[in-house]
C-alpha positions, 0 to 999 in steps of 0.5 A, a space after each residue: 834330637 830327643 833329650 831324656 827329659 827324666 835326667 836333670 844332670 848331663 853326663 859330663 856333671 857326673 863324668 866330673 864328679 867322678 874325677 872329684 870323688 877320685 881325688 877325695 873332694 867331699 860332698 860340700 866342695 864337689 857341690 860347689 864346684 859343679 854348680 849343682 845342688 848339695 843334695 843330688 852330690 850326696 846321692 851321687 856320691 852314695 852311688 860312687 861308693 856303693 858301685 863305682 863310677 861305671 853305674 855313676 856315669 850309666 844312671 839313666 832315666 830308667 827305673 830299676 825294679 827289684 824282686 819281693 825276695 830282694 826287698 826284704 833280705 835287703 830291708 832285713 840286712 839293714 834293719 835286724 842285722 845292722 848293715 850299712 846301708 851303702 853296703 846293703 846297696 852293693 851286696 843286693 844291687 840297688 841303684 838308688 838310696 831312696 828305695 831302700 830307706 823306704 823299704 826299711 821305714 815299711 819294714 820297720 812298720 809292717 814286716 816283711 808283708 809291707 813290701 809285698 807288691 800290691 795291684 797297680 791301679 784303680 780297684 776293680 769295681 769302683 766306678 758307680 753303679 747306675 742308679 734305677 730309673 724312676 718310672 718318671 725317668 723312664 716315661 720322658 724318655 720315652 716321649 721324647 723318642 716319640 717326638 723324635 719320631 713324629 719330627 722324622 715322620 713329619 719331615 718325610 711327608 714334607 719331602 714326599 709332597 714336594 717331591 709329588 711322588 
């Protein structure tokens, strides 16, 4: 029994959403009568109009991931050409408002190489380097390795006295 924990809502919320956004009900009505908060109606409803109720009720937790050349024609379409943005979303495929709002900010800001991907994770040589041991370091070390080794050397001739080999 594994619940996908990503999902907040059931399918039967969106299942009756998509019954109220058939009928016409708003954002604000529909909200009211699921019990469910305004903002989440609004995405859902963006996602109903850009796609239907098939990619409504099949929202999932899994993210979908969209190509350099997606982004960009998308951000473009949105930003130079003055394209709707739920209609961005229908002609190139994309799920979710939020991305490319993001995309057009980043567009907007830096062109078209803002959206290029950039390497996942923590560069390449940023762990510290070690630092040089002084000769003091070094000199420690080393006695306490032979003070290790004089304590195993002791304990040896104890066992072999007791032993009386």
């Amino acid at each position: 029994m594994s619940k996908d924990l990503r999902v907040k809502h059931d399918l039967e919320s969106r299942r009756r959403a998509v019954e109220l956004f058939d009928a016409g009900v708003g954002c604000k009505p529909a909200a009211e009568a699921l019990s469910v908060p305004r903002e989440t109606v609004r995405e859902w409803q963006w996602v109903y109009r850009a796609f239907g109720s098939e990619a409504l009720l099949s929202m999932g937790g899994k993210q979908s991931s969209y190509t350099f050349e997606q982004r960009v024609a998308a951000a473009s379409a949105v930003v130079d050409g003055g394209m709707a943005k739920a209609d961005a979303m229908a002609e190139f495929g994309i799920r979710s408002k939020s991305p490319l709002e993001r995309w057009c900010r980043l567009y907007r800001e830096g062109g078209a190489e803002a959206l290029r991907p950039r390497p996942k994770g923590r560069p390449r040589g940023s762990r510290s380097k070690p630092r040089a041991r002084t000769r003091e370091q070094e000199l420690e070390e080393r006695c306490r390795r032979l003070e290790a080794e004089v304590a195993y050397l002791k304990k040896l001739r104890a066992l072999v006295e007791r032993d009386g080999l």
